[in-house]
NUTORGU-57837 format. One record per residue (C-alpha): residue in three letters; x negated, y, z negated. Coordinates in steps of 0.05 Angstrom, whole numbers, padded with zeros to 5 digits, always signed. Layout:
// NUTORGU-57837
ALAXYZ ...
//
This chain:
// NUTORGU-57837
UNK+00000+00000+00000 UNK-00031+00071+00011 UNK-00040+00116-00039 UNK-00005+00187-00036 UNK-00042+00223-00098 UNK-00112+00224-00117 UNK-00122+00251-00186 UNK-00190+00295-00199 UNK-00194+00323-00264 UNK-00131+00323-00278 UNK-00104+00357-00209 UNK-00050+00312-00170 UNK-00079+00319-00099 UNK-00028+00289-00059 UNK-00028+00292+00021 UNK+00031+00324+00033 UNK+00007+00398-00008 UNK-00072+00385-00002 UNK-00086+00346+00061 UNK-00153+00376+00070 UNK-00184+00360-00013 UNK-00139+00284-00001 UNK-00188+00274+00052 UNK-00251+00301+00019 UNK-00226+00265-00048 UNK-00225+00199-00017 UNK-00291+00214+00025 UNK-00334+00243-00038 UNK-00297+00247-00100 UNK-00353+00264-00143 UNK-00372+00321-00085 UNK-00304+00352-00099 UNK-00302+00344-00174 UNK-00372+00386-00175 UNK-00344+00438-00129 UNK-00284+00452-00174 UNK-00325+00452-00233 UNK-00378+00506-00200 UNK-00305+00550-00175 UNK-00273+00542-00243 UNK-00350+00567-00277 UNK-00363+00620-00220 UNK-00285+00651-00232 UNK-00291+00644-00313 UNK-00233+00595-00308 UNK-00216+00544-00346 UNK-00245+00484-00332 UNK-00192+00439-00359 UNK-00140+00467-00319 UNK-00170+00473-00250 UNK-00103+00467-00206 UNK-00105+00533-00183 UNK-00183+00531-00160 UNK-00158+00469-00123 UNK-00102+00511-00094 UNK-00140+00568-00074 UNK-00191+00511-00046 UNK-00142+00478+00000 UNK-00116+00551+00021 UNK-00185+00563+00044 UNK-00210+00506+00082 UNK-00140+00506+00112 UNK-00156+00573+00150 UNK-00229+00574+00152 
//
């Protein structure tokens, strides 16, 4: 059965709203769980909640 979400520290990627960090999470997750942690550090977010890094993430490689 495929899988639809993809959990990374603690964010639900799912294809449907993050098609673009599904892919990289199931290419490299530990790739993607470092470059949350550096966006979260370099923004002074927090770290445990990184949803909206993820967000903004997705946003960007959508239309970059």
């Amino acid at each position: 059965m495929k899988q639809d979400t993809i959990f990374i520290l603690g964010v639900n990627l799912d294809q449907k709203n993050f098609p673009k960090l599904y892919q990289w999470a199931q290419a490299n997750p530990k790739g993607l769980e470092g470059t949350l942690r550096s966006l979260a550090k370099a923004s002074g977010g927090n770290q445990d909640d990184l949803t909206m890094d993820a967000i903004n993430l997705e946003s960007d490689l959508a239309h970059g």
